[in-house]
N, C-alpha and C positions, 0 to 999 in steps of 0.2 A: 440410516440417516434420519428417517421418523423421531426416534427416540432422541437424536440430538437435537434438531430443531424445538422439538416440542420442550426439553429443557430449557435450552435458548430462552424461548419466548414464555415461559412460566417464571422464568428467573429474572428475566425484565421486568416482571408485574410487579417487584418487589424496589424498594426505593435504592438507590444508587449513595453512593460517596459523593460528596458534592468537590469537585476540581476548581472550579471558578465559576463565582458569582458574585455578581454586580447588581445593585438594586433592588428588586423582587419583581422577577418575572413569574413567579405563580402566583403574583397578586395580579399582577398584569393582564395574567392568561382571564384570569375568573372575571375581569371587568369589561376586557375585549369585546368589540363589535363585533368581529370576527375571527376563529381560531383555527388554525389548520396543523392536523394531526396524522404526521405523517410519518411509514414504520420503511425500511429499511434493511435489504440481510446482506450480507457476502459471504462467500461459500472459502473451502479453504483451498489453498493452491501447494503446487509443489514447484520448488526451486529449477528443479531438471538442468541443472547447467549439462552442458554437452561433455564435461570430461567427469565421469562416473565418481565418488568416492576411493580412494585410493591410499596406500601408505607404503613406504618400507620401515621395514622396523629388525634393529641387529640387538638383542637381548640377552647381557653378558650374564655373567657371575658380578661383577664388579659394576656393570656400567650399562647403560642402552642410546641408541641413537635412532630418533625419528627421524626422518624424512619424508614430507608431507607438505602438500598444497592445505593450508591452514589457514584461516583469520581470527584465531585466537592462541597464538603461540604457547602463550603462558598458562593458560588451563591444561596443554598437554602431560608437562611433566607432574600436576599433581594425580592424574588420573590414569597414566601409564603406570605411575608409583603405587596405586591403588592395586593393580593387577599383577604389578611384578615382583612385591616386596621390596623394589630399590625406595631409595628416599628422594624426591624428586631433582636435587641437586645434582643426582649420578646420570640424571638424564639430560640428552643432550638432543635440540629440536633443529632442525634445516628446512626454513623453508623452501619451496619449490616453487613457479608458478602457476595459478590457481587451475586454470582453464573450467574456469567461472567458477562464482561462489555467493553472490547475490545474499548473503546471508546465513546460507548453509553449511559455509565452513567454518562460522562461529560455533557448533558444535562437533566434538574432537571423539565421535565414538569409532568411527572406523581405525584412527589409530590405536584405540584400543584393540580392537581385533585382530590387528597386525601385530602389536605387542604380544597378546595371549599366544598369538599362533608361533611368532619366534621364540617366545619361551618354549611353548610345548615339545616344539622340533629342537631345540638349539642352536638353531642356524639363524643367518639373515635370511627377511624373506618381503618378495612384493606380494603385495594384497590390494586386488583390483574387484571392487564389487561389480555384479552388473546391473544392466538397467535396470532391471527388475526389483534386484534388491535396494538400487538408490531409491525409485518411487516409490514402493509402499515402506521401507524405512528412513521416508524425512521428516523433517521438523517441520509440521507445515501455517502456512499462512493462518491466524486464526478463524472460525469461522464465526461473525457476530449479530447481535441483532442490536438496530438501531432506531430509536423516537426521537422528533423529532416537533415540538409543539412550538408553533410563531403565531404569536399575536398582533393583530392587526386591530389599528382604528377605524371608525369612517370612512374616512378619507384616506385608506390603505397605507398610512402612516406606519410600519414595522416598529412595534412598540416591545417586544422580546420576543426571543429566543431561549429556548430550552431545548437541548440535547445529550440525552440517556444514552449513553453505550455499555452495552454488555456482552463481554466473551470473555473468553481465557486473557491468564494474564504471563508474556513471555518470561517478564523480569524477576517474577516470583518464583521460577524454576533457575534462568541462567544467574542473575543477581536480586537476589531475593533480601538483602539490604538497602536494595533504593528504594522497596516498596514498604511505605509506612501508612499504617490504617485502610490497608485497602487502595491506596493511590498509587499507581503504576505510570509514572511518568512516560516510559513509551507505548503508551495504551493508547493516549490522547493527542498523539500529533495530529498537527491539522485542525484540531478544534478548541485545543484553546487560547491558540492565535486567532481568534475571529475578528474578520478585518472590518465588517461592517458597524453603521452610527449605529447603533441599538440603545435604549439607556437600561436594558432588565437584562442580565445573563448569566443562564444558569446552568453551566455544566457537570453531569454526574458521570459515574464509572462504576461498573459492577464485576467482579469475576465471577465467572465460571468456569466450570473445568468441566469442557466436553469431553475428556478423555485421550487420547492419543498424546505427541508430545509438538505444542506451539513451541513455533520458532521464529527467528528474525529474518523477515522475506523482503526482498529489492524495495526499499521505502515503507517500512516495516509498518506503523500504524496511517502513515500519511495516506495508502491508498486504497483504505478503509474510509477514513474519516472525512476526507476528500468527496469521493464517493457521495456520501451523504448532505454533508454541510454544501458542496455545488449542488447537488441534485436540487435539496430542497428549496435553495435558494431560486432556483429557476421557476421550482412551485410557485415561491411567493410573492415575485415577477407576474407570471401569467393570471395569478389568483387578484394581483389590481391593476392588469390589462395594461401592462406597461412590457417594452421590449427586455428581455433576459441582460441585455449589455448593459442600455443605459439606466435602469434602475440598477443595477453594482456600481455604476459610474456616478450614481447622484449620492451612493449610501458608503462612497470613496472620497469623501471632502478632507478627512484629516491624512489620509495617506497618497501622500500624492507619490511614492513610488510603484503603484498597485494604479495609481492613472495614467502613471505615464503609458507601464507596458500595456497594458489595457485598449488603449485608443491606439497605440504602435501595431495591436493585434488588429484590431478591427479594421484599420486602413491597410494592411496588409492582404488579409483576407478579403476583403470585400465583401463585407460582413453583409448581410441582408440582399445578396445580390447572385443565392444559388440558382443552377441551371434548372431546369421544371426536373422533378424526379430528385430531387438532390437536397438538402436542409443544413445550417452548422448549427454546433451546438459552443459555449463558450465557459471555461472554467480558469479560475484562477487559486492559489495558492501560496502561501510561503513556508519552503521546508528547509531548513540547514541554513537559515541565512539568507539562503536566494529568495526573489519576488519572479515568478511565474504567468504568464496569461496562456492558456491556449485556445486554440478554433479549430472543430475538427468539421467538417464535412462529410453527410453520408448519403449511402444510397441503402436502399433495400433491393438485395437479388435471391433471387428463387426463398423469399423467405425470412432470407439472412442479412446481417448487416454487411455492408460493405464500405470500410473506411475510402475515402479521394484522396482528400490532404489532411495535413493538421500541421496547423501555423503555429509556430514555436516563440514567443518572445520571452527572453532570461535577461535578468538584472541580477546578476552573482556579483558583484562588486568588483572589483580590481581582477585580472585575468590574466594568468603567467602566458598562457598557449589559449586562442583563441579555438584554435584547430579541434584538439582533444574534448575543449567542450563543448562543441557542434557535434563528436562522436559520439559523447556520450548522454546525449538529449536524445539523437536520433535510435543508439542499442536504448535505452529508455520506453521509447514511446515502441519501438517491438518488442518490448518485453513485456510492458504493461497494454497491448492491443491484445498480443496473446494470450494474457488472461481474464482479458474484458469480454474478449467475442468467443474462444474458444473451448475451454473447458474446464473442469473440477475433480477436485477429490472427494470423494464419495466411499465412505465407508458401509460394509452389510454385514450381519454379524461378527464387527470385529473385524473384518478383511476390507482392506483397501484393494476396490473393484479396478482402479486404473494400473497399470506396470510396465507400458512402453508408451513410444511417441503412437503408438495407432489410436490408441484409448485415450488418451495426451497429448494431442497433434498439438503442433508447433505452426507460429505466421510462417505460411511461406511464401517465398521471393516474388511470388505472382498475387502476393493478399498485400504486399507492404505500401501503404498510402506514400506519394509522394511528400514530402516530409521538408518544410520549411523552415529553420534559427534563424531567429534576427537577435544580437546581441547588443545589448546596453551597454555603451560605452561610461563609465562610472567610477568615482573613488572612494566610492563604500571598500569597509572590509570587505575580505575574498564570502562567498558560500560555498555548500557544496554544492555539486551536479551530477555525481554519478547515482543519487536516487530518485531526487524529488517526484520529475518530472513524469515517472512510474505512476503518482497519484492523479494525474490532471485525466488521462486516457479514459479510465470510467466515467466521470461525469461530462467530459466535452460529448463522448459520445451517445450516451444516452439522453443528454439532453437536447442533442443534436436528431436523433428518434423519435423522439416525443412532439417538438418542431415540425418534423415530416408525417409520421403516423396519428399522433395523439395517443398515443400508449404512454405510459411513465412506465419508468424503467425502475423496480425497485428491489430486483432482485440480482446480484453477480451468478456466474454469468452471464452476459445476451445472448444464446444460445438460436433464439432464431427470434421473429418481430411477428 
């Protein structure tokens, strides 16, 4: 992992692709009162849904049939076609259900292997990977490093914002047509919707290629970039002595859907009003449409973090089933807690060191924070909500640490305080 990191952070020293910019915040930076220059990593994760990689595959002379939990139907038949000599027309896809796939069944290589394998035999056949082979062969979350330069007036006035991300790029291996000059649109969610008054901003983007094969993980760049842009923003909060909410709240005057849910959080939570031993942290978002606020609460036990609550407030627009999206805010925030406090993938010579839940633990039922939705009644368009909410979990809680400790959180995972 040495060797990746230290690319990482050599490959940052080099100037980025510019994504959005507004004004001149490096003119900004160089006249500033005050600048704060702050770096950033997240580590890479694995999808682990609970039902392993799996297919069957019936491999004719004439014709083949997959059957497979998949979220890319249509990439299958050109890449079975690849292995079987059919022409992808002759093949024929079923889906099944996923029994999870967070992202990871956007890539179709186990039914290749089910292919090859019913070719070789001639028969139909199931092909059920194990744990083992799911986690050291996933597509995994990237791992990246991020800068982070806000300049400030005097009178702690937030005069820009500039934000460098640099990692792999997903879209350039699965869709490698959306990516034109180096711009990876789903590299940068989360950051170049930046919702605060700034008048200088300037976002770049760099690939690298740490090796292994990135993929598209539960809120694919959001909870990355999430991650950072709350983090820092709490920085540059406590760097002009003002509270982490109400400086978002006074630098929230044009979007007043980001104040409502905002203040909806705060009086929820009972923002400023934890028990001794106890801190929140507050992070906000827009992913897929939706406007996001959360408030997570923590403690510290034997070391470790330990989530209480996290106050959920979502403005998804118009909502078929209220129910399903209270579900999937709540599989959300355990999905993205499990990868915030628990653990990573870790490469050594080329071997990925993790390969079951021991090495990979999972939240369990006795770690899961009491978990609070309140939903926005609204006739905005629909958004989504089976990801976003994945992003908000990093930054509520480390900034909710940092509050209690004085530690800054500036590496994934929290592993201990």
């Amino acid at each position: 992992m040495d060797g990746i990191w230290t690319g990482l952070r050599n490959s940052a020293k080099e100037p980025g692709v510019n994504y959005r910019k507004e004004g001149d915040a490096e003119g900004a930076i160089k006249g500033a009162a005050k600048v704060l220059d702050l770096e950033y990593e997240t580590c890479f994760q694995s999808h682990s849904p609970m039902e392993s990689m799996n297919a069957v595959a019936d491999v004719r002379a004439d014709g083949a049939t997959i059957i497979a939990p998949v979220q890319f139907q249509q990439l299958v038949p050109v890449v079975v076609a690849g292995v079987t000599g059919l022409k992808p027309e002759q093949i024929e896809v079923k889906t099944t259900y996923l029994g999870g796939g967070f992202g990871r069944r956007v890539e179709v290589d186990y039914t290749v292997d089910a292919a090859e394998i019913s070719k070789a035999v001639g028969k139909p056949v199931k092909m059920l990977w194990t744990r083992e082979d799911d986690m050291t062969h996933d597509s995994y979350r990237p791992a990246t490093h991020n800068r982070v330069q806000a300049a400030l007036d005097k009178d702690g006035k937030l005069l820009a914002w500039k934000f460098a991300i640099t990692g792999p790029s997903i879209s350039s291996r699965l869709f490698p047509s959306i990516v034109k000059d180096g711009l990876d649109p789903f590299a940068v969610e989360a950051a170049e919707i930046y919702p605060y008054d700034v008048a200088n901003i300037l976002l770049t983007y760099r690939i690298h290629d740490t090796g292994g094969t990135p993929g598209s993980w539960r809120s694919v760049s959001h909870s990355i970039n999430c991650f950072v842009a709350e983090s820092a923003m709490d920085e540059i909060a406590r760097a002009v002595g003002k509270d982490p909410l109400e400086y978002r709240m006074s630098l929230l005057g044009k979007h007043p859907r980001y104040q409502r849910i905002l203040a909806m959080a705060a009086d929820k939570a009972g923002w400023g009003k934890s028990a001794e031993g106890k801190a929140m942290g507050v992070a906000i978002m827009e992913g897929y449409g939706t406007y996001l606020a959360q408030i997570s609460e923590v403690s510290v036990e034997g070391g470790k973090p330990r989530v209480h609550r996290v106050i959920n407030v979502i403005d998804c627009g118009m909502m078929v089933n209220p129910a399903i999206v209270r579900a999937q805010v709540e599989s959300s925030v355990m999905y993205g807690l499990t990868a915030t406090i628990k653990g990573e993938i870790t490469i050594d010579k080329g071997r990925v060191q993790q390969n079951n839940f021991d090495s990979y633990p999972m939240l369990r039922m006795n770690e899961m924070p009491k978990c609070e939705t309140y939903l926005v009644q609204s006739s905005e368009k629909p958004g989504g909500v089976g990801e976003p909410v994945v992003g908000l979990i990093p930054p509520s809680v480390a900034n909710a640490l940092h509050q209690l400790t004085g530690k800054r959180v500036r590496k994934l995972p929290i592993l201990s305080v």
